[in-house]
C-alpha positions as CSV (number, residue, x, y, z in Angstrom):
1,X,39.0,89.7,197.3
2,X,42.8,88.8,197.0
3,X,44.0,92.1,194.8
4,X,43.9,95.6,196.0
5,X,45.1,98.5,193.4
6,X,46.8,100.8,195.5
7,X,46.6,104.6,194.2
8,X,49.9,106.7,195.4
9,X,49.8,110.3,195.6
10,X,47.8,111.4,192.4
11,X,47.2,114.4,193.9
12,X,46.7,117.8,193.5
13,X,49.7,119.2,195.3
14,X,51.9,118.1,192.3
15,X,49.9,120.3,190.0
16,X,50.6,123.2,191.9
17,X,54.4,123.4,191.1
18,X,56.4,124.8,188.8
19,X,57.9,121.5,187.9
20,X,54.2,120.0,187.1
21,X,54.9,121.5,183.6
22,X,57.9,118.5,183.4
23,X,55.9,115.7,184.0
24,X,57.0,112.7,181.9
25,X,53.2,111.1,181.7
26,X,50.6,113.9,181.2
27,X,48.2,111.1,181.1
28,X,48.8,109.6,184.2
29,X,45.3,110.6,185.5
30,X,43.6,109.1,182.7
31,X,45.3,105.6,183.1
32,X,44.9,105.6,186.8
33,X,41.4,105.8,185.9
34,X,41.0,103.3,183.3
35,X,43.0,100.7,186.2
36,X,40.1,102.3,189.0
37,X,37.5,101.4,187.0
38,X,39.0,98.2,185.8
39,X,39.8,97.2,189.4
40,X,36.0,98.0,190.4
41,X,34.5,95.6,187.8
42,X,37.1,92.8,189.0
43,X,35.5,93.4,192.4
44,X,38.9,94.6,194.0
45,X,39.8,96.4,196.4
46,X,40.9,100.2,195.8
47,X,43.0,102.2,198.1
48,X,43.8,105.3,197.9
49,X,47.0,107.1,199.4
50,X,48.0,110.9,199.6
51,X,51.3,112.5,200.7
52,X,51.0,115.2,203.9
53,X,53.3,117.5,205.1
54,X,51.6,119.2,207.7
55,X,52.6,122.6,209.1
56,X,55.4,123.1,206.3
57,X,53.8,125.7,204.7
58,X,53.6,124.2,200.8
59,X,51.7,122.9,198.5
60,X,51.5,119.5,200.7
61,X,50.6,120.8,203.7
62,X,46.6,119.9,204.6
63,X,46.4,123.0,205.0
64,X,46.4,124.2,201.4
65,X,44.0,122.2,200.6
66,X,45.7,120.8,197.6
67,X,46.1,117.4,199.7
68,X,43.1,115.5,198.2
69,X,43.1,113.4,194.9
70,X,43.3,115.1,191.3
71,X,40.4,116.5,189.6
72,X,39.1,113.2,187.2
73,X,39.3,111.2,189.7
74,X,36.7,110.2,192.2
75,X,37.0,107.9,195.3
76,X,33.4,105.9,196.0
77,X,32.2,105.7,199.4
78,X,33.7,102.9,201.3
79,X,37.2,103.1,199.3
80,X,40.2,103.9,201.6
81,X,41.8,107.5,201.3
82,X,44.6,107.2,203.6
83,X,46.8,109.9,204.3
84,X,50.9,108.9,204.8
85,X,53.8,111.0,206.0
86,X,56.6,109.4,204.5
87,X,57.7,107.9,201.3
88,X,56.3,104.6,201.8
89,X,52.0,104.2,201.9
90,X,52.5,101.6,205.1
91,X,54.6,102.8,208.0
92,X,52.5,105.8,209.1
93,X,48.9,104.6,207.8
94,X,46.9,101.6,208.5
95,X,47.6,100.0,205.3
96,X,49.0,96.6,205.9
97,X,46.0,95.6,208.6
98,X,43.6,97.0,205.8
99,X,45.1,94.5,203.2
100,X,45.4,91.6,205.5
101,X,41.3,92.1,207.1
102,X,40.2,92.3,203.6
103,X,42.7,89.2,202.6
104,X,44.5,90.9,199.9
105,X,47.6,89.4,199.1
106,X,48.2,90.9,195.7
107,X,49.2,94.9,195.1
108,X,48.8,96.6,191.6
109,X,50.7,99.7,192.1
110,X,50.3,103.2,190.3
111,X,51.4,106.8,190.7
112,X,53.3,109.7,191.6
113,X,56.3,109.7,191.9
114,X,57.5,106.8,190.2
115,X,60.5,106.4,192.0
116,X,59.8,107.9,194.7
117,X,56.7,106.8,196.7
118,X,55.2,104.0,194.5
119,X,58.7,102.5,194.0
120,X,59.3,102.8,198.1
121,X,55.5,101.6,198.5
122,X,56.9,98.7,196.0
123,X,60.1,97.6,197.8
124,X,58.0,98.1,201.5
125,X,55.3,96.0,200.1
126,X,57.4,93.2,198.7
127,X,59.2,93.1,201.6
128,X,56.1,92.6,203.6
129,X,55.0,89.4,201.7
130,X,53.0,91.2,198.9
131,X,52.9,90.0,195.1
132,X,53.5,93.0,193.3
133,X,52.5,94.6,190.0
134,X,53.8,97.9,189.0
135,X,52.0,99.9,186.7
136,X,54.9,102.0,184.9
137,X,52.5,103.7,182.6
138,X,50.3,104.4,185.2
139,X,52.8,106.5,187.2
140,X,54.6,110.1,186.4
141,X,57.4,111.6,187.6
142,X,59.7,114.5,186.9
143,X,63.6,115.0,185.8
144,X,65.8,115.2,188.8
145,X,68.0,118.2,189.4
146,X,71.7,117.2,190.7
147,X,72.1,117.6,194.4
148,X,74.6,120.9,193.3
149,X,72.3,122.5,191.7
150,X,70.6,125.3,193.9
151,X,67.2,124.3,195.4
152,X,65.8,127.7,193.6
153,X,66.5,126.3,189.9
154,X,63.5,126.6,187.5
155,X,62.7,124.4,185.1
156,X,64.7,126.2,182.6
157,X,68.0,125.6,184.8
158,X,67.3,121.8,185.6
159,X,66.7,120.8,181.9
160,X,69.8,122.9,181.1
161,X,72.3,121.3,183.2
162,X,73.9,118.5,181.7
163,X,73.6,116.3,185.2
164,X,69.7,116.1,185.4
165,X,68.6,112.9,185.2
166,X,65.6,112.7,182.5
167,X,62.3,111.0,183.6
168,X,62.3,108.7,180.9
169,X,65.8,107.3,182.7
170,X,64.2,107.3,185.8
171,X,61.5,105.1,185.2
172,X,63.8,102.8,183.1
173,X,66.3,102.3,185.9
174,X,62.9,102.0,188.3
175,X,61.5,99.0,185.8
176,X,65.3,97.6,186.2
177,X,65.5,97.5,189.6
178,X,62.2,96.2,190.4
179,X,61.3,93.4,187.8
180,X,62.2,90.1,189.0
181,X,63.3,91.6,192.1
182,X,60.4,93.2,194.1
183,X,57.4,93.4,191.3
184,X,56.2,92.1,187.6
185,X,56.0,94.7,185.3
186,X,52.9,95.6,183.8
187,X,51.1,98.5,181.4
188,X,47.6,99.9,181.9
189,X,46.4,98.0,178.4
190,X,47.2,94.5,179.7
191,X,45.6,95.1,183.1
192,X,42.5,96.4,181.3
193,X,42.4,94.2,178.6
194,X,38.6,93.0,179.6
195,X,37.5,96.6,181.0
196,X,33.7,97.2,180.4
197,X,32.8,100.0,177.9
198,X,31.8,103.8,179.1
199,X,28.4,103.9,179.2
């Protein structure tokens, strides 16, 4: 085993907020799932990694219980589901020694947000000796509200204000900074190309 996919936040504490209704890739659970299964019949490794915020109160706080992986998707016994608190699925896990017992050397990457944790989880991983695949289609993310805009905006007020960055810019300038850099670019199709039929 020399590939792990590594699965970044695709969990239900997103769905809880207001600004899940401006995600750029409604059918990000559905591709994580076609790499899962795709990633089980190649015999690799799957890890799974979910974002906690503990005693803050919201949505990502363990104590919510939104803090476990989205409906549709199902870890198997045996598959790491390691829990992070930072941006970045290795400093505050166990992450790296899993990778290097197992003797993984290559990461496919997928998740929320896309440049936010999976992109950190990219650069960290990179950085760390890792071949990298990034799995654009296979991670979502949100428009981003300009740091003047007041924290309480709805999602009426961010898509109004002419400074919000749209998502589909966000994961362009993600592709741009991390191909040839820190990852290869990839989609869900060419990484599932020879994924066995549903039974």
């Amino acid at each position: 085993m020399t590939r792990a996919l590594i699965v970044v936040d695709v969990q239900e504490s997103f769905r809880q907020r207001p600004l899940w209704r401006l995600v750029d890739n409604p059918a990000v659970v559905d591709r994580v799932d076609r790499l899962v299964r795709a990633a089980r019949a190649n015999g690799d490794l799957v890890v799974w990694v979910l974002h906690s915020e503990p005693g803050t109160g919201g949505v990502f706080d363990p104590a919510s219980g939104h803090v476990r992986v989205m409906d549709g998707l199902d870890p198997l016994p045996g598959e790491p589901v390691l829990t992070k608190t930072v941006h970045n699925a290795f400093t505050t896990t166990n992450l790296a020694h899993l990778l290097t017992t197992a003797g993984v050397r290559h990461l496919v990457l997928c998740g929320l947000r896309t440049e936010q944790c999976v992109e950190t989880t990219t650069r960290v991983g990179s950085d760390l000796g890792y071949e990298i695949t990034f799995v654009t289609d296979a991670t979502a993310t949100f428009p981003i509200p300009h740091r003047d805009l007041p924290a309480d905006a709805d999602n009426e007020q961010i898509l109004a204000d002419p400074r919000t960055l749209p998502a589909a810019e966000i994961a362009a300038r993600t592709e741009y900074a991390l191909s040839g850099r820190f990852a290869t670019i990839a989609t869900t199709a060419e990484l599932t190309e020879r994924e066995p039929a549903r039974v």
